[in-house]
RODO-2510 file (C-alpha; in nm, 4 decimals, decimal comma):
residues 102
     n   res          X          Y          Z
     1     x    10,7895    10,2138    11,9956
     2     x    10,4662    10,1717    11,7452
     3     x    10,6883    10,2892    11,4220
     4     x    11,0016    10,0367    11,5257
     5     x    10,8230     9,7356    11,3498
     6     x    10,7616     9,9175    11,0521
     7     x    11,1118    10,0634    11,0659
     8     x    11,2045     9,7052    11,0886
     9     x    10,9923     9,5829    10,8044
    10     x    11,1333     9,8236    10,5598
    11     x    11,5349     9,7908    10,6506
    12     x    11,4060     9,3912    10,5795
    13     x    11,2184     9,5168    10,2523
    14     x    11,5456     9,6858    10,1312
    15     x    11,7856     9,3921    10,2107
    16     x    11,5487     9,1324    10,0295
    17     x    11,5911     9,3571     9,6938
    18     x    11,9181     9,4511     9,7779
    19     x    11,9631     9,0832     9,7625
    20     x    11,6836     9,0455     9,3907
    21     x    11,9120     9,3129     9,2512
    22     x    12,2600     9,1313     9,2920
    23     x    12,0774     8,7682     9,2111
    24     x    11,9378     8,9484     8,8537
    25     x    12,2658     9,0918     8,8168
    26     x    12,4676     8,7672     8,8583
    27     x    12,2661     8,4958     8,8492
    28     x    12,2877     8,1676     8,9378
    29     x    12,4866     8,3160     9,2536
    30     x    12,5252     8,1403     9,5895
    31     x    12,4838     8,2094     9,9472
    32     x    12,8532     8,2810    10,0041
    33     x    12,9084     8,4845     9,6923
    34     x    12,6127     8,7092     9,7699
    35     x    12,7230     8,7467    10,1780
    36     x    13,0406     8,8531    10,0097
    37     x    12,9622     9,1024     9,7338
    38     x    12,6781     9,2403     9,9994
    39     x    12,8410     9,2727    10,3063
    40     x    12,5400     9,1134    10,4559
    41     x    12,5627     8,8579    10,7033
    42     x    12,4989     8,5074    10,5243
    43     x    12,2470     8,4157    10,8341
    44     x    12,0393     8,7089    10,6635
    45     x    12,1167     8,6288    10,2712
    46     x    11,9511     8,2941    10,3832
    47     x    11,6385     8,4298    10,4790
    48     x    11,6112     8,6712    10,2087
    49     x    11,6352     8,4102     9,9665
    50     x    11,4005     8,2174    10,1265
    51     x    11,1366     8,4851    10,1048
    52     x    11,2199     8,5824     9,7899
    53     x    11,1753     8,1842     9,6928
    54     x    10,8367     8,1644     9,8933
    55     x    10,7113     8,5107     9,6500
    56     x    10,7937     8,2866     9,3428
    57     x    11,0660     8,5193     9,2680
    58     x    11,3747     8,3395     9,2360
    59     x    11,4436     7,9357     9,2689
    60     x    11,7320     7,7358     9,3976
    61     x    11,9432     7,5898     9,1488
    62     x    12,2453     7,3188     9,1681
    63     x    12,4960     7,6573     9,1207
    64     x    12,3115     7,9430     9,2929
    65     x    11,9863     8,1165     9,2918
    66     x    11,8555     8,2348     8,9508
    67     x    11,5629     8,4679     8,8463
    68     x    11,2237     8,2972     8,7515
    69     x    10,9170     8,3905     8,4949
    70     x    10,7752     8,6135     8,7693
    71     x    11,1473     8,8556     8,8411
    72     x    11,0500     9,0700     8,5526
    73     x    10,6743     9,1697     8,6174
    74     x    10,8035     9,2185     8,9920
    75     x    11,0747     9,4918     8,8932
    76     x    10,8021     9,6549     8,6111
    77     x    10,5729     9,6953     8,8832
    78     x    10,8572     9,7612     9,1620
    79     x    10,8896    10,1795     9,1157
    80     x    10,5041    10,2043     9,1283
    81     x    10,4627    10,0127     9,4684
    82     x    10,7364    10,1922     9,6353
    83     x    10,5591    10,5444     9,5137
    84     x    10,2704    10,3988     9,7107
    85     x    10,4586    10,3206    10,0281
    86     x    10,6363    10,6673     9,9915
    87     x    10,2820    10,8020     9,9510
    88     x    10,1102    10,6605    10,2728
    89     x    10,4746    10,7443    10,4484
    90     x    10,3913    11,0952    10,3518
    91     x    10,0497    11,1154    10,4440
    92     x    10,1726    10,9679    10,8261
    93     x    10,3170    11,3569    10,8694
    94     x     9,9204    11,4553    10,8231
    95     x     9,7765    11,2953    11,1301
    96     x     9,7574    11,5018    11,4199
    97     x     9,7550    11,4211    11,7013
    98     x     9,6194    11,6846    11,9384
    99     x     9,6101    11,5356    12,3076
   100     x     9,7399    11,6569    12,6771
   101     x    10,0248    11,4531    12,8182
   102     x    10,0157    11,5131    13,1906
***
């Protein structure tokens, strides 16, 4: 279905902050630890991390992942980008479409 990518992208969205939140909250903290105190699958931790590394957001460390000089501007701007994605979810309700199925 056309919306089960999106669907996808934002369940990924949430686990990559669910996975900022816990880093900023316990930094430097592991794979393992994070799998652990999660409940999500390290596989999946992995991958977060890496995308949250690639967006300049955390780095690796010797003990664990730790926050970098861009975390904080991130989660200042964080409420106001989600508003916007709530916004344009909103506005999808507003498009009609008006055709026959036969």
């Amino acid at each position: 279905m056309v919306t089960d990518k999106v669907k996808r992208e934002l369940e990924m969205l949430k686990r990559h902050l669910i996975i900022l939140k816990y880093v900023v909250e316990n930094e430097p903290i592991g794979i393992l630890k994070l799998a652990e105190e999660t409940g999500i699958p390290s596989h999946k931790v992995r991958y977060s991390l890496r995308v949250l590394e690639q967006e300049g957001l955390i780095a690796a460390s010797a003990p664990g992942a730790v926050t970098t000089e861009r975390t904080e501007s991130f989660l200042k701007d964080l409420d106001f980008s989600i508003d916007q994605l709530q916004e344009i979810i909103r506005g999808l309700k507003e498009v009609k479409v008006n055709g026959r199925i036969s």
